[in-house]
C-alpha positions in Angstrom: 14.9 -12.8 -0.1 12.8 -13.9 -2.8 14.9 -15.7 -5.7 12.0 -17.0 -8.2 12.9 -20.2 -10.1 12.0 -18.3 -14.0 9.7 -20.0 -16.5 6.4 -20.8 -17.4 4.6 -24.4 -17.6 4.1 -24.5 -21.4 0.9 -25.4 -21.6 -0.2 -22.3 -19.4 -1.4 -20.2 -22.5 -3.7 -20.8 -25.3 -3.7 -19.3 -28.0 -7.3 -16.8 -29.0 -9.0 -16.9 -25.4 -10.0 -13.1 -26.1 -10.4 -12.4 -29.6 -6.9 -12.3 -31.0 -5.1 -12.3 -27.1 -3.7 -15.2 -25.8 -5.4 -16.5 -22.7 -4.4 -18.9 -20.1 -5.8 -22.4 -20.3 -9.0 -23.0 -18.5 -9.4 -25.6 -15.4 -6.3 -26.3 -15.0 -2.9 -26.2 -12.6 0.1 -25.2 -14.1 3.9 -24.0 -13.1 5.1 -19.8 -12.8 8.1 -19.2 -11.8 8.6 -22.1 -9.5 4.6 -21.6 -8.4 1.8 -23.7 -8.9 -0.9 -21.4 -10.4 -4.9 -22.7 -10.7 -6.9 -21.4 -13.2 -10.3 -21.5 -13.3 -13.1 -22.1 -16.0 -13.1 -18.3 -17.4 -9.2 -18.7 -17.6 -8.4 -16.6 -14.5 -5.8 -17.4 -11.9 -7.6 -18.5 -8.3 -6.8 -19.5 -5.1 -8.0 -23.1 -4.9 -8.3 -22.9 -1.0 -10.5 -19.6 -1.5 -14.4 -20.2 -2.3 -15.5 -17.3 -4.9 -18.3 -15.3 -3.4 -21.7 -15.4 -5.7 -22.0 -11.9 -5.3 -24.3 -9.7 -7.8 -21.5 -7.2 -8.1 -17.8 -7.8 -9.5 -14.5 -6.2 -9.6 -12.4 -7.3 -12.9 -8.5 -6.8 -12.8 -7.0 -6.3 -16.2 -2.9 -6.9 -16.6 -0.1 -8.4 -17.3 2.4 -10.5 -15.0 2.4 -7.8 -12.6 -1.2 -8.6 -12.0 -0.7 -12.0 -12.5 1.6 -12.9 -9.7 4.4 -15.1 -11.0 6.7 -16.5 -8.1 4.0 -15.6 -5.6 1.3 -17.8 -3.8 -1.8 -16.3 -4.7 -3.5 -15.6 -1.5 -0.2 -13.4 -1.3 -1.1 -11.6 -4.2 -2.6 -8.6 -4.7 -6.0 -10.0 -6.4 -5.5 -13.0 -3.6 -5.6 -10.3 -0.5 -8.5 -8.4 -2.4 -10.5 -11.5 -2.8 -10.1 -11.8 0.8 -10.9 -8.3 1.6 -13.8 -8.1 -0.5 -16.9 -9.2 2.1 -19.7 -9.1 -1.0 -17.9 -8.3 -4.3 -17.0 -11.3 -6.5 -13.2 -10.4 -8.0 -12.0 -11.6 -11.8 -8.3 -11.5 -12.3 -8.2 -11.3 -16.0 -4.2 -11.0 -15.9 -2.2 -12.9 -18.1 1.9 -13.3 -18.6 2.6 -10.9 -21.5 -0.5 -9.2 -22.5 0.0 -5.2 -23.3 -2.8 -2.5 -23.7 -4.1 -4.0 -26.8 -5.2 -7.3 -24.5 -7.0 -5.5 -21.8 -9.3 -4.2 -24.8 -9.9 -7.5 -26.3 -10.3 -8.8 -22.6 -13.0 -5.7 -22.3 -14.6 -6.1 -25.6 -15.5 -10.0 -24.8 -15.5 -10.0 -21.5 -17.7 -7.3 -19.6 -20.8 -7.7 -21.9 -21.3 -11.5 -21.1 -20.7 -9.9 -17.3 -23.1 -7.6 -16.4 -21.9 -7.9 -12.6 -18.8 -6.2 -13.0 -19.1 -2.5 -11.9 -15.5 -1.5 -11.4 -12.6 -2.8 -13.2 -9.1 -1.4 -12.4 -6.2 -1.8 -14.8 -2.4 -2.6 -13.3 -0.4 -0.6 -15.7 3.4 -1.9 -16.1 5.6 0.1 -18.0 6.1 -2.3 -20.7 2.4 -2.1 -21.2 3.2 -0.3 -24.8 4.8 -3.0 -26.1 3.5 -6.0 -27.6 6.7 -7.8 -27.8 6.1 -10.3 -25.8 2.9 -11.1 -26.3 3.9 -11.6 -30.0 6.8 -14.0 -29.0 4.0 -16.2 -26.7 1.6 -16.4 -29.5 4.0 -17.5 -31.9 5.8 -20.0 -29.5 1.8 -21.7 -29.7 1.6 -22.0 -33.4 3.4 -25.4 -34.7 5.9 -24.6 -37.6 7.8 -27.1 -39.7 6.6 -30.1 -37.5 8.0 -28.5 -34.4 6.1 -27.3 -31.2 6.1 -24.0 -30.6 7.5 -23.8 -27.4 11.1 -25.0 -29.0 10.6 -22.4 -31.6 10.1 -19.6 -28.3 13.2 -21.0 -26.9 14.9 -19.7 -29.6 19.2 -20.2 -30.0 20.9 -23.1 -28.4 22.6 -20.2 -26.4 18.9 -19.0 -25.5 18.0 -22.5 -24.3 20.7 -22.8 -22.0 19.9 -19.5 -21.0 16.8 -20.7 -20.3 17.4 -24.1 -18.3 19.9 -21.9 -16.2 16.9 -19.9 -15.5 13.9 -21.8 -14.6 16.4 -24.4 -12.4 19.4 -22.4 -10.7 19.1 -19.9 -8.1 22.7 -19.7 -8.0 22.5 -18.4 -11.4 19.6 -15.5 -10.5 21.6 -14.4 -7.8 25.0 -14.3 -10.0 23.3 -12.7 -12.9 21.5 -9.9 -10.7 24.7 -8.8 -9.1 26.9 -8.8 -12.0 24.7 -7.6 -14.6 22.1 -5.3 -13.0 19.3 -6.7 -15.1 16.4 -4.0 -12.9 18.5 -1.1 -14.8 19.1 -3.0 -17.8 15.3 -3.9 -18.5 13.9 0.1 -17.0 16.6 1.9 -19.5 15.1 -0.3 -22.1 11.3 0.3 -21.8 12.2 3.6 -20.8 12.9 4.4 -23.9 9.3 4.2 -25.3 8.4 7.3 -23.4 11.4 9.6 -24.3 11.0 12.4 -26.7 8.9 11.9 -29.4 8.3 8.1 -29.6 5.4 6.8 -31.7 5.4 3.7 -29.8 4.2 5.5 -27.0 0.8 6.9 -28.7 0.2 3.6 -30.0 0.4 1.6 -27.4 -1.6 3.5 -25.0 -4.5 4.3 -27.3 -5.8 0.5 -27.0 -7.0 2.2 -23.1 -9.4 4.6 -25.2 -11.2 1.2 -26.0 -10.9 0.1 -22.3 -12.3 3.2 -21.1 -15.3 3.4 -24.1 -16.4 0.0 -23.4 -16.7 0.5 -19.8 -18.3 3.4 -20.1 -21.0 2.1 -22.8 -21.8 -0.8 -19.5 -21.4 2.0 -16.7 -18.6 0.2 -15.6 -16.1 2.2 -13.3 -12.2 2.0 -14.7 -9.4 3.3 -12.5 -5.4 2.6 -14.3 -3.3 2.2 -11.0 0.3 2.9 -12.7 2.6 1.0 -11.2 7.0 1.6 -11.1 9.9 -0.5 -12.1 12.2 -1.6 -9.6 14.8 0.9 -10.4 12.8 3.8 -10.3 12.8 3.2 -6.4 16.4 3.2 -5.6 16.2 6.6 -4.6 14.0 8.9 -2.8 12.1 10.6 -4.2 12.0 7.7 -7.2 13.9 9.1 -10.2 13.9 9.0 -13.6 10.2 8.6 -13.5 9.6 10.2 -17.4 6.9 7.1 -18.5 5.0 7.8 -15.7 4.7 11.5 -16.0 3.3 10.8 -19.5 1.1 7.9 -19.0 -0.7 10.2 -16.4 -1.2 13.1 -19.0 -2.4 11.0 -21.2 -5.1 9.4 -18.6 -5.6 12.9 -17.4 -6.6 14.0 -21.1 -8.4 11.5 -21.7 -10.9 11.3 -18.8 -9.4 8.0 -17.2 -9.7 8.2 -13.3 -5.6 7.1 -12.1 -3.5 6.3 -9.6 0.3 6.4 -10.1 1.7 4.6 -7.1 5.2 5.2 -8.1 5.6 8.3 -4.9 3.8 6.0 -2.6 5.9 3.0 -3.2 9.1 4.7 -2.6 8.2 5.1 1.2 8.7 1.2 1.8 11.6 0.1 3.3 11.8 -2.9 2.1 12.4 -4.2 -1.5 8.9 -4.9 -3.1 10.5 -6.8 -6.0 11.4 -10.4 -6.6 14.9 -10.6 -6.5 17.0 -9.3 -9.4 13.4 -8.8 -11.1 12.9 -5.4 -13.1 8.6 -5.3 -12.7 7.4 -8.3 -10.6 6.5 -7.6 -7.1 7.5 -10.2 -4.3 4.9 -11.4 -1.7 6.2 -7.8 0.3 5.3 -5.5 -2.8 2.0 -7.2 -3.0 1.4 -6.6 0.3 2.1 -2.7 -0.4 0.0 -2.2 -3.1 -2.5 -4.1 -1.5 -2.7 -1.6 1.5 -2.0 0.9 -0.4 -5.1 0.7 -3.1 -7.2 -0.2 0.4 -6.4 3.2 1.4 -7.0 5.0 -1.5 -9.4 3.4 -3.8 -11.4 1.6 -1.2 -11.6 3.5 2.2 -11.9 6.5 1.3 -14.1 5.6 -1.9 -11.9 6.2 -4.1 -12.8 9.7 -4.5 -11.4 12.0 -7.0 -11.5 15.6 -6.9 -8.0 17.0 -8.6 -6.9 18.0 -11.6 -3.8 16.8 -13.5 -2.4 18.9 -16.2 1.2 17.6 -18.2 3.4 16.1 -16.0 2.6 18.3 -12.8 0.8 16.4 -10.1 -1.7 18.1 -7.6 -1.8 15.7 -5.2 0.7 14.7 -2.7 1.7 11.4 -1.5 -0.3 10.1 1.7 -2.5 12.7 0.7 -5.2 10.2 0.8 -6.6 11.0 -3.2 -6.7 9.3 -6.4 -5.7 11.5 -9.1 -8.5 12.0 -11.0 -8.8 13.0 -14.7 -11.2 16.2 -14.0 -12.4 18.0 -10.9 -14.9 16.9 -8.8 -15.2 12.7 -10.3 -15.2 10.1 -8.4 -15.6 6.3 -9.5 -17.8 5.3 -6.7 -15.7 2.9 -5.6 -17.5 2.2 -2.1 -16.9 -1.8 -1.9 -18.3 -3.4 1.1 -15.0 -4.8 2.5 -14.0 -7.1 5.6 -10.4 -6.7 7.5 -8.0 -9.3 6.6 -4.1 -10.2 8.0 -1.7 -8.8 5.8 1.2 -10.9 7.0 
């Protein structure tokens, strides 16, 4: 069982690393959720143990903590297993705690043209992607106000802080909370909402990816959005309530974005892929899924392409051994040279 310790080191983010996104701090070694993360001189989370191959072609990850890792070593990460796999592909893991769809595009936009090596980038999407809500609360907590630092301002109500210290010390506490209060339900209804009916903040906050995909495009620079679930979403079989991922793929599938919802696939593990009590953030096991599972599809099999998607009705089946792609017949040329690795 994997009870994370909750918090961040404050001095893990910086304010204006990408245009107006917050970053994390270059060269240095920080705290996440209990987890010493290393970050590297482009402000991107390594393993220290791993040497970076000097390869002439990249892969770039764009996300949020998903991507990221929090409470996870990150050899046991997704990006840590793919840096492994990888035999001649350097790999950027531009994820940061917090960032939303407008970030990836300011990541994009500065990023890729000062990297010509990059040929394939694929975005993590987390359903709380639409909202910039807590990217806003991080950026404010690093501006001073009224002689205070910012963090104290982020902690926000005495009731807050305690909430807080509770947090980032007591397991007790995680494991109390999560049973009584079902905070995976709490936190899906929540962002859930965003997708339901005839939300605006739904349009908004995925057109940010129409920037991601032109920018990509103008460097001939592959982009597939793996969509990813929320814990609750996999309670049952087949995963219910999955609305926000029905319309995030009809939106990709409009706008020529080559996709992947993983939601279907992920609901065939037997084990929980989640950090305990945790809504969105995969344990060392769910890393381990999603790692096999975008071997499979987006790397093995070259991440070919060659179905439709209209709406909300998918043409592929899970295990079917195909990306969805936006139109028939695409394929992102994702043919990485690749070498086996453990997946323990």
């Amino acid at each position: 069982m994997d009870i994370p310790t909750l918090g961040n080191s404050r001095e893990l983010f910086v304010a204006g690393a990408f245009g107006e996104s917050t970053g994390n701090r270059k060269d240095t070694v920080q705290i996440s959720f209990g987890v010493p993360v290393y970050i590297d001189e482009h402000g991107f989370r390594v393993d220290p143990d791993q040497t970076d191959s000097d390869a002439d072609e990249a892969l770039l990850l764009l996300g949020d903590s998903v991507a990221f890792g929090p409470g996870v070593e990150e050899g046991d990460t997704l990006a840590g297993r793919l840096r492994r796999s990888l035999a001649s592909v350097r790999l950027y893991n531009s994820a940061v705690i917090g960032y939303a769809t407008s970030d990836y595009a300011n990541v994009a936009e500065q990023f890729i043209p000062e990297h010509l090596e990059v040929r394939h980038a694929w975005l993590l999407f987390c359903l709380n992607d639409v909202s910039t809500t807590n990217a806003r609360q991080i950026q404010r907590s690093l501006v001073p106000e009224d002689g205070r630092e910012g963090i104290e301002r982020f902690r926000g109500t005495i009731l807050d802080s305690l909430n807080s210290f509770l947090r980032s010390r007591s397991e007790l506490y995680i494991f109390l909370k999560s049973r009584l209060t079902d905070p995976r339900m709490r936190y899906f209804q929540a962002d859930r909402a965003s997708y339901l009916g005839s939300n605006q903040s739904f349009e908004v906050g995925m057109r940010p990816l129409l920037r991601v995909r032109d920018v990509l495009a103008q460097h001939e620079v592959s982009l597939t959005v793996v969509v990813l679930p929320y814990a609750a979403q996999l309670r049952t079989q087949p995963p219910s309530q999955t609305e926000p991922q029905e319309r995030i793929v009809a939106f990709l599938a409009e706008n020529g974005i080559t996709h992947l919802d993983t939601t279907p696939f992920l609901a065939e593990e037997q084990e929980d892929l989640f950090l305990f009590g945790d809504p969105m953030h995969l344990s060392k096991a769910g890393h381990r899924a999603l790692f096999e599972l975008l071997r499979t599809r987006l790397l093995e099999d070259g991440g070919q392409g060659d179905v439709s998607v209209t709406g909300d009705k998918r043409a592929v089946e899970p295990r079917s051994g195909r990306v969805q792609s936006a139109r028939a017949g695409w394929s992102n040329n994702l043919n990485l040279p690749q070498r086996r690795v453990s997946v323990d």
